[in-house]
C-alpha positions in Angstrom: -7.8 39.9 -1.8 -10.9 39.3 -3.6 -13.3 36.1 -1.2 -13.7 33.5 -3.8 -17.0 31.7 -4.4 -16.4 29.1 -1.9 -14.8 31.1 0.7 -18.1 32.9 0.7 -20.1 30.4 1.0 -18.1 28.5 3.7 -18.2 31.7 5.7 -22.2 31.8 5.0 -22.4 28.7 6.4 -20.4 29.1 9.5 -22.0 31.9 10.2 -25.6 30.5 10.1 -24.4 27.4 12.4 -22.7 30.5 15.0 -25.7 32.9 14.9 -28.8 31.1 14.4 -28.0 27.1 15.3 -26.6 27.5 18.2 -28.5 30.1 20.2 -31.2 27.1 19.8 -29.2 24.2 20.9 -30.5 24.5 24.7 -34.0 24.1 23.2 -32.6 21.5 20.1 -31.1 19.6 22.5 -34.3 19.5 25.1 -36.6 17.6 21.9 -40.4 17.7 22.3 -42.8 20.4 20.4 -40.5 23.3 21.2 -37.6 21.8 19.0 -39.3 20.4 16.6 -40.6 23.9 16.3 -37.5 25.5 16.2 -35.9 23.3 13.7 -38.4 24.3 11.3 -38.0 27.5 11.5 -34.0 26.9 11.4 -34.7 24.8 8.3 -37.2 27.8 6.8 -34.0 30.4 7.2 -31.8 27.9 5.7 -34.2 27.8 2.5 -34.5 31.2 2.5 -30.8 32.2 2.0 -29.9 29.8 -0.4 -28.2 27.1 2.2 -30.3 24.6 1.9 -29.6 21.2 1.0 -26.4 21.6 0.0 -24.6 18.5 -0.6 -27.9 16.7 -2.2 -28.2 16.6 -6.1 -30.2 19.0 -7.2 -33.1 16.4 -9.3 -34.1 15.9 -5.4 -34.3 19.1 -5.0 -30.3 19.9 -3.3 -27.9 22.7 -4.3 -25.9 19.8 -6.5 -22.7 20.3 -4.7 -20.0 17.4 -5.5 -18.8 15.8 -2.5 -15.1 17.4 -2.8 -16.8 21.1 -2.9 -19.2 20.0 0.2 -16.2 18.7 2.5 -14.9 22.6 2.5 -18.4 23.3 4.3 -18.9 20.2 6.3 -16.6 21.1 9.3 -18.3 24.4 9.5 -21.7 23.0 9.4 -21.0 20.3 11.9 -19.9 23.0 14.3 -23.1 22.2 16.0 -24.6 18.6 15.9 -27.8 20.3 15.0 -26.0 22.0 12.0 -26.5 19.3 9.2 -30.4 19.1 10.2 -31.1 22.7 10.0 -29.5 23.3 6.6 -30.8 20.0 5.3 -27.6 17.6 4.5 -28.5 15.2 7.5 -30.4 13.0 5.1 -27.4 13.0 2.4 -26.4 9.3 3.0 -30.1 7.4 3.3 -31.1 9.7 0.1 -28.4 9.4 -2.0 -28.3 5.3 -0.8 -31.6 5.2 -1.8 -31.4 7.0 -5.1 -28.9 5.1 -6.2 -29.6 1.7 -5.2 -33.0 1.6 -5.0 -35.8 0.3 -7.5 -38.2 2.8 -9.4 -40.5 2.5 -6.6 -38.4 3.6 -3.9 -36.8 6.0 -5.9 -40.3 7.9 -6.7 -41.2 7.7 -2.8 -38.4 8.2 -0.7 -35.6 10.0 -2.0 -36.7 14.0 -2.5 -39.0 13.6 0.4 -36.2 12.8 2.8 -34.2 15.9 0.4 -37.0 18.1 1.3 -36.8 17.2 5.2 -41.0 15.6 4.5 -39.7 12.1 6.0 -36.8 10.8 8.1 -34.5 7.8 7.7 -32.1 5.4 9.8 -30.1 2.8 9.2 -29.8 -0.5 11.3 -26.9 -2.9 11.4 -25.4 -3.5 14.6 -27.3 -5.7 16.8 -27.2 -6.5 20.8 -25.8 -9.9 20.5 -23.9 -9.3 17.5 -20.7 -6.8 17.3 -21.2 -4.4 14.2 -17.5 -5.0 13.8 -18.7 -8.2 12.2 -22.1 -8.0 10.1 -20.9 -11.7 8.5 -22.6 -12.8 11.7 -26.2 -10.6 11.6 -28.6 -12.8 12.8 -31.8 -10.7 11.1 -33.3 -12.5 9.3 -35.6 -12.1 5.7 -37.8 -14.7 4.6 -38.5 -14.7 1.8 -43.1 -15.5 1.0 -44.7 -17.0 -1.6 -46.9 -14.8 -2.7 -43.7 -12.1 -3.0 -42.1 -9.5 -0.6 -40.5 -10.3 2.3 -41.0 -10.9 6.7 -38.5 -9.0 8.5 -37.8 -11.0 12.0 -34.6 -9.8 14.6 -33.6 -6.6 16.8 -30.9 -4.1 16.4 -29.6 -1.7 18.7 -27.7 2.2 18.6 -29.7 3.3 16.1 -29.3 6.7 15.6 -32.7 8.9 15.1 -35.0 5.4 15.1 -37.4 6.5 17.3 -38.8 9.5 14.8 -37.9 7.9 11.3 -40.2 7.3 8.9 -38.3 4.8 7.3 -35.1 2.1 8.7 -32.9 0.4 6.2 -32.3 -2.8 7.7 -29.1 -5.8 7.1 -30.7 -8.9 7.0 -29.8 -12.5 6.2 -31.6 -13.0 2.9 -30.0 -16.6 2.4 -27.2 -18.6 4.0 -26.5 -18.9 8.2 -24.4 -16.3 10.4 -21.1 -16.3 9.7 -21.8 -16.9 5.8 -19.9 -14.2 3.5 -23.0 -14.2 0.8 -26.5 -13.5 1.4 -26.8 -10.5 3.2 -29.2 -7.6 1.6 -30.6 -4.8 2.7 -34.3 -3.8 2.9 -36.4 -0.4 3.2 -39.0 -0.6 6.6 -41.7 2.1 6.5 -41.8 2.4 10.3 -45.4 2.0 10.6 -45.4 -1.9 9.2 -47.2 -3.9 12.0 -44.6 -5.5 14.0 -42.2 -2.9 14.6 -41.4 -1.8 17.8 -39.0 0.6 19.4 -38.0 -0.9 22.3 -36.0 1.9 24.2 -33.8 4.5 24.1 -30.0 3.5 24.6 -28.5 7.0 26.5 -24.9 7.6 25.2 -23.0 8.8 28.5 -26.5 10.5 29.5 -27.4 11.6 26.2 -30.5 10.4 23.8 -30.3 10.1 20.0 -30.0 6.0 20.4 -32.2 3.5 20.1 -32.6 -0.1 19.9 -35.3 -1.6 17.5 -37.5 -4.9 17.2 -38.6 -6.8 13.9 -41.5 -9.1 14.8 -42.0 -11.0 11.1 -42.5 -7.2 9.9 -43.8 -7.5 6.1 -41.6 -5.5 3.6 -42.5 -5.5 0.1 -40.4 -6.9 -2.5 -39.5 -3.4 -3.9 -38.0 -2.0 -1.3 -35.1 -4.4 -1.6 -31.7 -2.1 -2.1 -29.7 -3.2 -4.7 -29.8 -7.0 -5.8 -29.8 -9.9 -3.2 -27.2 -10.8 -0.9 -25.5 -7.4 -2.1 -25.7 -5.8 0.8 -21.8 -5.1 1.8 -20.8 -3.7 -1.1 -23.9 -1.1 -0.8 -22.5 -0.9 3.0 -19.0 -0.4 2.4 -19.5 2.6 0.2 -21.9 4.2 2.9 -19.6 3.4 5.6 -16.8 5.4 3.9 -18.5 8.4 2.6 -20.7 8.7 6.6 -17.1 8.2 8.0 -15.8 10.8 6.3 -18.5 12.9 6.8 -18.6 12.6 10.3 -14.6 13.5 10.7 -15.5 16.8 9.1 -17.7 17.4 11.3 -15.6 16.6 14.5 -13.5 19.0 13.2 -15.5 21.5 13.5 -16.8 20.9 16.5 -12.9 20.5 17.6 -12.4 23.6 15.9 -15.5 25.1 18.6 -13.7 23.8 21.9 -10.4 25.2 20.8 -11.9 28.5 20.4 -13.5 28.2 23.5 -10.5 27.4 25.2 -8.9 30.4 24.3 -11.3 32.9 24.9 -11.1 31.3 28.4 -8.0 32.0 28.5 -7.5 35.4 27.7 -10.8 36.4 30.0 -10.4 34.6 33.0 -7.9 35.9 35.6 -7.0 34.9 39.0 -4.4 36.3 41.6 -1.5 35.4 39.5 -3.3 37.4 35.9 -4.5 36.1 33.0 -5.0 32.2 32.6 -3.3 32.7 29.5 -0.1 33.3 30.4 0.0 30.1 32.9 2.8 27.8 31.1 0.2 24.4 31.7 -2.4 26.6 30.1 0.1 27.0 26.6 0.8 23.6 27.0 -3.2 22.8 26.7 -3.1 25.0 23.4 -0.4 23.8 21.9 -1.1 20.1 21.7 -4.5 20.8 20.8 -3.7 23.3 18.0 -1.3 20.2 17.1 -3.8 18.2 17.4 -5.9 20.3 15.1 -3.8 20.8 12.4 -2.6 17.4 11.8 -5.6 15.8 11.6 -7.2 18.3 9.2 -5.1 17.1 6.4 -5.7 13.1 7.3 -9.5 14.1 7.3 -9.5 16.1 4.0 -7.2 13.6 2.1 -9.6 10.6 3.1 -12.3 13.1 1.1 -10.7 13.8 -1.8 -10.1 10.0 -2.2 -13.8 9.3 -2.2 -14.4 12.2 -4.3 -12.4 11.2 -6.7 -14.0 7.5 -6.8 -11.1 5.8 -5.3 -10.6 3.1 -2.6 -10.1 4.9 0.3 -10.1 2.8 3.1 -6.7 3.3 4.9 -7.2 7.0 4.4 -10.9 6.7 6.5 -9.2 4.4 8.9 -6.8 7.0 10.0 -8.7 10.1 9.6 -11.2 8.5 11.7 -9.3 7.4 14.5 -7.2 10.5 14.4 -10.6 12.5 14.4 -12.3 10.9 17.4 -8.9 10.9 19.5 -8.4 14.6 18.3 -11.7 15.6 19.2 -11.5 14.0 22.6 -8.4 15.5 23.0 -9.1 19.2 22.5 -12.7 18.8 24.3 -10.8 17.6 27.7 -8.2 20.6 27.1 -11.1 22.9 26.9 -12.6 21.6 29.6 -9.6 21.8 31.8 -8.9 25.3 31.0 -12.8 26.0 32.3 -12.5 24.4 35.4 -15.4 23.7 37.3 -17.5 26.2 34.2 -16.4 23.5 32.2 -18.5 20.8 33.6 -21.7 22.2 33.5 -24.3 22.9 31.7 -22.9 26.9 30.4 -21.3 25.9 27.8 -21.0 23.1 24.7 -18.1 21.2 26.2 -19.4 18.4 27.7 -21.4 17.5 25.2 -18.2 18.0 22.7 -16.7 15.6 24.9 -19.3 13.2 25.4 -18.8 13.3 21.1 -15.3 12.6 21.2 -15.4 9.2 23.6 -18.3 7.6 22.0 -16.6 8.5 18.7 -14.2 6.5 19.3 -16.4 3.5 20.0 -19.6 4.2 18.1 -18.9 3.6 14.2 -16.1 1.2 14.3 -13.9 1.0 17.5 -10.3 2.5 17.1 -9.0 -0.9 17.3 -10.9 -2.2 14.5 -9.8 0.7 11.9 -6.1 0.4 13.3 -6.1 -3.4 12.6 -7.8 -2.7 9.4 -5.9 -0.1 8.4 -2.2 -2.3 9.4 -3.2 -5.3 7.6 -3.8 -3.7 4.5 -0.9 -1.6 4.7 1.1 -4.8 5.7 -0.4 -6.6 2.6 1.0 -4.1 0.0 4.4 -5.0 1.2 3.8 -8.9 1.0 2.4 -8.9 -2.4 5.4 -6.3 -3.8 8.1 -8.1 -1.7 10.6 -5.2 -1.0 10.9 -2.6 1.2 9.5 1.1 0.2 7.4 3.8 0.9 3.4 2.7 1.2 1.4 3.6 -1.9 -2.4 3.2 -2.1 -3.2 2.8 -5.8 -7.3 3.0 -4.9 -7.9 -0.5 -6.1 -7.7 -2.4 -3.0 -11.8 -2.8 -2.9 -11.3 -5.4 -0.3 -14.4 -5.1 1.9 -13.7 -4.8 5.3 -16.0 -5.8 8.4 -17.1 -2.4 10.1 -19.4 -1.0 12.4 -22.7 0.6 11.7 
């Protein structure tokens, strides 16, 4: 059978990700000079054979892939947390936020920059006193000066990458008090505006990558407000959906990683009684997280097509998301399990696959907020037809849902 275009380049990119991201995850994972070092070199290869950038539009300088032909390369790239670094569609959301929502300023500074891996962004929402599952109550505030542009005054917290971005896009409270519905917008921060601080790094079951993040009357100029004001959750909503998304790919493939794992385990490890593989608990393990596996795949890849066909999508992202962080979890602790005491240590990726899972399942919107989402608007399709039937999403329901950063 003849490989068709995308078959070939899914395999491409798995095959980058297997042979030449993870043998550097040891010193990727370690930071410092020695990764930085390493991921530019990663990110040279990548250039070099025609895998960079993928998923960003090609006028910032990205392969142009729509998001529906991207999502058949995500899991494989996301095999490794470092994979969508290396090959360059890390910076997919803040770029393609800020090309599309930003004003001619923004979008001559930041956008290809960030495409070409010259500058890093983050985004802040969630903040210690107030619950990302409810951004009506962001206590950030932007104050608006007389002689134009803005002061940026608050903290937030588990922001991801904030201690080496170049840029934070901040909620703030343009107009109105916590707990108002209107007048939240967000704003660009170059990092290096007097007045911001990064106050420490917020480990994630021993791991880095979090931080938390001060705003001491930080000046931002009045062009590097996103969108119009107060317009900020509709700007949210979509990035919520489409990083969501994003990130369930990627969990698959990362599932995909332990399962193998698992296996190989499996068939290579034998004790008095043979093979571990042919221990009826061990099946068991595989089974329910091949299961596992394959019925989350399609919950994952249905939520895609949904938002790559420009359709509301948010019951489809609610399940795929908590279906993706419990799956991962899931198949992680199997693996794990299967290791034994190997398992725990530092030998091989499952800890840190597991580590994934759990905070998934916090980090981004807790499980209970995207099942409670996800019931009431199911729920509400029922009240407004008043008769019993089988759920249909018509993509219109644009209600915008409180959610997580």
């Amino acid at each position: 059978m003849v490989q068709s275009h995308e078959d070939a380049l899914r395999d491409r990119v798995a095959d980058f990700v297997r042979n030449r991201v993870m043998p550097c995850e040891p010193v990727l994972d370690a930071g410092g000079p020695g990764a930085a070092a390493a991921l530019r070199g990663l990110r040279a290869r990548a250039r070099q054979e025609g895998l960079w950038a993928l998923p960003l539009p090609a006028e910032l300088g990205g392969r142009g892939l729509s998001f529906e032909r991207y999502a058949a390369l995500a899991e494989a790239e996301g095999a490794s947390d470092h994979g969508p670094a290396a090959l360059g569609s890390a910076s997919l959301l803040d770029a393609a936020m800020l090309w599309k929502h930003g004003g001619h300023r923004i979008r001559e500074e930041y956008p290809a920059r960030l495409a070409a891996g010259e500058l890093r962004a983050c985004y802040a929402m969630t903040e210690p006193d107030t619950p990302g599952t409810e951004p009506l109550r962001t206590a950030t505030r932007a104050e608006e000066q007389p002689g134009g542009g803005w002061r940026v005054s608050g903290r937030k917290w588990f922001v991801s990458g904030a201690a080496g971005a170049d840029l934070v896009t901040v909620l703030a409270r343009t107009d109105g008090e916590p707990g108002d519905r209107e007048g939240l917008s967000l704003l660009v921060v170059p990092t290096g505006s007097p007045g911001f601080r990064v106050v420490r790094e917020l480990p994630v079951f021993g791991a880095g990558g979090q931080w938390e993040i001060d705003f001491d009357r930080v000046p931002v100029d009045a062009d590097h407000l996103l969108g119009r004001r107060g317009e900020a959750l509709a700007i949210a909503a979509e990035r919520l959906q489409t990083g969501r998304t994003l990130r369930c790919l990627r969990w698959l493939g990362q599932a995909q990683r332990a399962f193998d794992l698992m296996c190989l385990r499996a068939n290579s490890r034998t004790g008095s009684r043979g093979p571990l593989a042919g221990h009826q608990l061990v099946q068991s393990h595989v089974f329910e997280a091949l299961l596992a596996l394959r019925t989350t795949r399609p919950l994952v890849h249905e939520a895609a097509a949904k938002i790559a066909a420009g359709l509301d999508a948010h019951v489809e992202v609610g399940l795929a998301k908590v279906a993706a962080a419990r799956m991962l979890q899931q198949v992680a602790d199997a693996a794990i399990q299967v290791h034994g005491a190997a398992g725990l240590g530092p030998d091989t990726p499952l800890p840190a696959l597991f580590r994934t899972g759990r905070a998934a399942r916090i980090l981004d919107g807790p499980d209970e907020l995207h099942v409670t989402s996800v019931a009431r608007r199911v729920l509400r399709t029922y009240e407004k037809s008043g008769k019993s039937g089988k759920y249909e999403n018509d993509g219109k329901d644009g209600t915008y849902e409180q959610c997580a950063s």
